[in-house]
N, C-alpha and C positions, 0 to 999 in steps of 0.2 A: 860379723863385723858390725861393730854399735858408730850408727854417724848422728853426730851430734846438731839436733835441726836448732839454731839457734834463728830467733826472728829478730833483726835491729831495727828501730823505730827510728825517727826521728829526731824524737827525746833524747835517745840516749848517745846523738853524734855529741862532741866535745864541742865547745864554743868556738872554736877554732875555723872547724870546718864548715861548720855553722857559716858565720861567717866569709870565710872564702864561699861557699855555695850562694848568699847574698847576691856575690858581685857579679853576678852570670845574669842577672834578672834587673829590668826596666824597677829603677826605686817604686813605683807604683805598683808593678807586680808583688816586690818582696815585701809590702805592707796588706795586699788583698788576700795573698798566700798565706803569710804568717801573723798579724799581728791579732793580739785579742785569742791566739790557739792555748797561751797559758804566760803565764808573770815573768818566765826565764824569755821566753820569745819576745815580749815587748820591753823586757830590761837590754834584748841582744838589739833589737832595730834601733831604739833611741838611743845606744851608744854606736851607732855608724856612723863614719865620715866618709866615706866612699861612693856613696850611690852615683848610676846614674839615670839621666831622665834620655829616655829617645820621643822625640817629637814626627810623628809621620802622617799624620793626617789633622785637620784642624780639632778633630775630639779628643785630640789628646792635653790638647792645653787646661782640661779640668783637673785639675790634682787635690785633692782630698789636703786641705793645709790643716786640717786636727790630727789627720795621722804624717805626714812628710814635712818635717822642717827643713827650709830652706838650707838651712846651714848643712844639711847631712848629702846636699849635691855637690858631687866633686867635678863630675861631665857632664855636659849637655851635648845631643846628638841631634842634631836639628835636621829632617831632609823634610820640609813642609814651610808656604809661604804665611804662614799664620803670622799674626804678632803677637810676640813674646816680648812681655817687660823682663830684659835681662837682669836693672836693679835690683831683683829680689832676691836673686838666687846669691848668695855672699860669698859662698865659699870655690866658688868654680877656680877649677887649675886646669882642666880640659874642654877647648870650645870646638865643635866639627858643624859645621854647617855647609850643607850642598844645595846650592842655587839659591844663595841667600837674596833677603828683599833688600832695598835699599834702609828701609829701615832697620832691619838687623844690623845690618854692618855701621850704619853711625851711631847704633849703641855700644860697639865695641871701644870701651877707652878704659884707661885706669881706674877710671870711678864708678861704672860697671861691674868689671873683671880686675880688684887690684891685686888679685894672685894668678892671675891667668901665667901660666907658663907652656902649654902647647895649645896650639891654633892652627886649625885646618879648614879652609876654605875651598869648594869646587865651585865654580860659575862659566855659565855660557857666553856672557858677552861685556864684555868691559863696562863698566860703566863709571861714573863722577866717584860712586859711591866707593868703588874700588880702589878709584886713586888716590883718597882720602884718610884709607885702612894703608894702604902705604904708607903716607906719611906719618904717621901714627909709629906705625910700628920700623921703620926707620930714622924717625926722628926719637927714641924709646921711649915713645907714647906708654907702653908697657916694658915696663922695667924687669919684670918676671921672667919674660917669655925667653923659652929656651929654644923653641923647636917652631917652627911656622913653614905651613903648604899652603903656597894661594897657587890653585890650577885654573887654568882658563881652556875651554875646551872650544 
């Protein structure tokens, strides 16, 4: 019986899955992982639009801006009281933030996020700041948004 050992590398997945394998990894990962491994890898990350960023301890706010453009974040996953200048990020359509500061939440407005369309909020305790992202987003401060969770726990 002849079995045929074949070895697949890396190289030789398709762009495709390339790709979908991307979207599994913090955009910081998928640039420490891959980029600079050869020409096709760093033509495959600077054509993404999807990344996201998770934020969980305050060392995570260094992001490498020679290799991550702003524009190639689609979510940000915030569970950290850091501040983050939301302005920079352009292209965000997914925002999650757990036990956000008061400052995060009065950066949430159409001139922040003007494609924002899901938004998920968890917080412990009611605050100004809170009542403020209501009106916003009932008055359709955000015109995008399709989907919105504000939990109060």
């Amino acid at each position: 019986m002849y079995i045929n050992n074949h070895l697949t590398t890396m190289e030789s997945l398709p762009n495709e899955i390339l790709i979908d394998l991307y979207q599994y990894f913090d955009g910081r990962e998928v640039y420490k992982i891959f980029y600079n491994l050869n020409s096709r890898f760093n033509s495959l990350l600077q054509s993404l639009s999807h990344l996201s960023l998770y934020f969980q301890s305050p060392f995570d706010n260094i992001i490498d801006y020679n290799m991550i453009l702003s524009s190639q974040i689609y979510t940000l996953n915030i569970y950290s009281k850091q501040n983050i200048k939301f302005n920079q990020f352009l292209n965000i359509h997914r925002l999650i933030i757990w036990f956000p500061t008061d400052e995060q939440i009065f950066q949430i407005n159409s001139k922040s996020f003007p494609y924002l369309e899901y938004l998920s909020i968890s917080y412990t305790i009611a605050k100004p700041s809170i009542c403020s992202l209501y009106q916003i987003i009932f008055s359709n401060g955000l015109p995008l948004l399709k989907s919105c969770f504000l939990s109060g726990h």
